[in-house]
N, C-alpha and C positions, 0 to 999 in steps of 0.2 A: 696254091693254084692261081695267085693273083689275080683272082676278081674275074677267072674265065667261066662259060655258063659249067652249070651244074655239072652234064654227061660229059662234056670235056674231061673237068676235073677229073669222075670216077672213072673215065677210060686212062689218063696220062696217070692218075694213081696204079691201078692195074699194073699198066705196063710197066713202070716204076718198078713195083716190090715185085713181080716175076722178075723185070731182069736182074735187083739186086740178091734175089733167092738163088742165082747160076752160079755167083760172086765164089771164090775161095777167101777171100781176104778184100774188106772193104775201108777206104778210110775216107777219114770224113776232116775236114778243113778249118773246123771249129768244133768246139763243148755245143753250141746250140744248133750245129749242123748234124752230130751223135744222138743228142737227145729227138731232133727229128725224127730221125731213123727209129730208134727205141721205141719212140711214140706209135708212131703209124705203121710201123714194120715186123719189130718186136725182134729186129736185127743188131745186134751190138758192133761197133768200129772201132779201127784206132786211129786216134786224134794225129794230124798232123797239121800244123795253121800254117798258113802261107805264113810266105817273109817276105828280106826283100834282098834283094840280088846286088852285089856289090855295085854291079855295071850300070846301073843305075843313077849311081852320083855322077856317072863319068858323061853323061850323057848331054853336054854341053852346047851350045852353038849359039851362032850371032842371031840374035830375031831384034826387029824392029817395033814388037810389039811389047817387047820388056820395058819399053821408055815410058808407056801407059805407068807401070807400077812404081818406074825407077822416080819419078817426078812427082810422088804421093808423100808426103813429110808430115801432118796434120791428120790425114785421114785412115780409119782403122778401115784393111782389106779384107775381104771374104772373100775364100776362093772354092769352087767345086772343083771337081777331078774326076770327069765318066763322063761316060756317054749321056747324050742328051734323050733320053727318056722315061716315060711317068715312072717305069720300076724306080727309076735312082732319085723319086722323089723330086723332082724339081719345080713341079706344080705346088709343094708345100712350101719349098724355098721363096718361090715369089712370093707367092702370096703373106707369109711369114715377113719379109720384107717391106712389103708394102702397108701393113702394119704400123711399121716404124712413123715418128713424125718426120714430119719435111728437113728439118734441123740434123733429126739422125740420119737420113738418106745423104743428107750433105756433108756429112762428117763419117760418111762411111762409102765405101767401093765397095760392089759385090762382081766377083770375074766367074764363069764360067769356061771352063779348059774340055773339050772334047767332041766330038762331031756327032753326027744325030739329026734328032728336030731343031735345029737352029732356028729360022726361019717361024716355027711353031712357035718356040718359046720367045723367042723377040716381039712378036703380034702379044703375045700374052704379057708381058712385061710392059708395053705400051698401052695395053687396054688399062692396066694396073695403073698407070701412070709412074711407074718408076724406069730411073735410070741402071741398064744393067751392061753389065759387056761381054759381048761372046767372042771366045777367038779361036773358035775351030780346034778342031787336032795341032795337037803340041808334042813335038819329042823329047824337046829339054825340059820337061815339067819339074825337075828339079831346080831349074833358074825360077822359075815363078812361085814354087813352093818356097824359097827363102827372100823369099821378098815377101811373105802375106804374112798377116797378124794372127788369122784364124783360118781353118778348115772346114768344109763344113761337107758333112756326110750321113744324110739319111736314105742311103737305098734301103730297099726293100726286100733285098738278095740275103743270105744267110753265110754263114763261112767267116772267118776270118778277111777284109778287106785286102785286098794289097796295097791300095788308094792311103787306104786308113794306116797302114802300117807305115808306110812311106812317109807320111807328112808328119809323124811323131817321131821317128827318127831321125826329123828333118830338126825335132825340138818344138812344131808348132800344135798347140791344142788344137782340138779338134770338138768339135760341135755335133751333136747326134742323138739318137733316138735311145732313150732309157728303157733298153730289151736286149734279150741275153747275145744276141750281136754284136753288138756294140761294146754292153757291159762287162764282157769278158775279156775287154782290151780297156777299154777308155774307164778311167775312176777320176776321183777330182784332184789329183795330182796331174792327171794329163787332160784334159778336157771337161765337156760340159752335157748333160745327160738330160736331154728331155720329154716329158712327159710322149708317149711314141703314139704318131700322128696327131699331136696336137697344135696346131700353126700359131697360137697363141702365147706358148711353152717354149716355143720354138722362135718366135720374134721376140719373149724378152729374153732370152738369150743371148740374144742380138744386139740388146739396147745394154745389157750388162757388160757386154766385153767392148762396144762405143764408148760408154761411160769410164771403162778400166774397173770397174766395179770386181771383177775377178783377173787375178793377176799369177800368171804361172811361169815358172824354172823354164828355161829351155833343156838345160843339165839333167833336171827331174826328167820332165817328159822322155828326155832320151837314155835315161837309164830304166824307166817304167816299162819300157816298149822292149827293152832289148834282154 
């Protein structure tokens, strides 16, 4: 229910399991999206997890905002992939970051890729006092995705990512919340799993993969994934 008041909830549940009780055949996007269902429903599914679509790689073009990343040789990148809002967790991302010392902040880029609360989250990043970048809606997100060191994904959403699937196929680890979301894709062959919703778990994460403290296959990751 993300945090809507109470009657909401018990009405969008209602409505919920009456309309998946209509269903002949239900499928569910992930292992922790079935057991949802199981839980609150007492409905069973078949798993099908998103993936990722060839067309995807091919998805190329000139942007002048690749030169931000292309001109980075020293500094380890962070990149998010979603929409700008609190579901996909980005209020923990900063603040998580802002954590960091001044040294790491300076030895690290964090990028934001997707349109939204821009404007929201750039006031919030400046109250924070850190440097972030936002660059709006992106179509070639696979030019920015091989250009970043790490990934980073804690929505709040359930299913299999497509975000998440993407940028492990891309070969890049990926950063996330250690809950059966996440954990039913990302292991410590391909990413980094932490304590879920804790900003503290979550920024040294951040300061380990600064450091190189954790060092991963491009090869692994994209055989783990695939």
């Amino acid at each position: 229910d993300l945090g809507k008041p109470k009657l909401l909830s018990l009405l969008v549940r209602f409505v919920e399991g009456a309309s998946l009780r209509l269903m002949d055949v239900v499928v569910a996007n992930g292992q922790d999206t079935a057991d949802y269902l199981l839980r609150f429903y007492s409905i069973s599914s078949n798993i099908s997890p998103n993936g990722v679509s060839d067309r995807f790689f091919e998805r190329l073009e000139d942007d002048s905002d690749l030169e931000i990343l292309s001109k980075i040789s020293n500094e380890t990148i962070f990149l998010h992939v979603g929409t700008l809002r609190p579901v996909k967790g980005i209020d923990y991302i900063l603040k998580a970051y802002s954590h960091l010392t001044q040294f790491e902040r300076e030895s690290s880029l964090l990028v934001f890729i997707g349109k939204g609360m821009i404007e929201h989250y750039q006031q919030q990043a400046a109250n924070l006092g850190i440097k972030v970048v936002f660059l709006g809606h992106k179509n070639n997100v696979v030019q920015y995705l091989q250009k970043t060191d790490f990934v980073i994904n804690v929505s709040g959403g359930s299913g299999v990512s497509n975000s998440l699937v993407e940028a492990l196929m891309l070969g890049k680890p990926v950063i996330a919340w250690d809950k059966p979301t996440f954990s039913q894709v990302v292991s410590e062959c391909n990413g980094i799993l932490c304590k879920d919703g804790d900003t503290l778990s979550l920024s040294e994460a951040l300061r380990d993969s600064i450091e190189g403290n954790i060092v991963f296959s491009s090869e692994e990751i994209i055989r783990s994934v695939k």
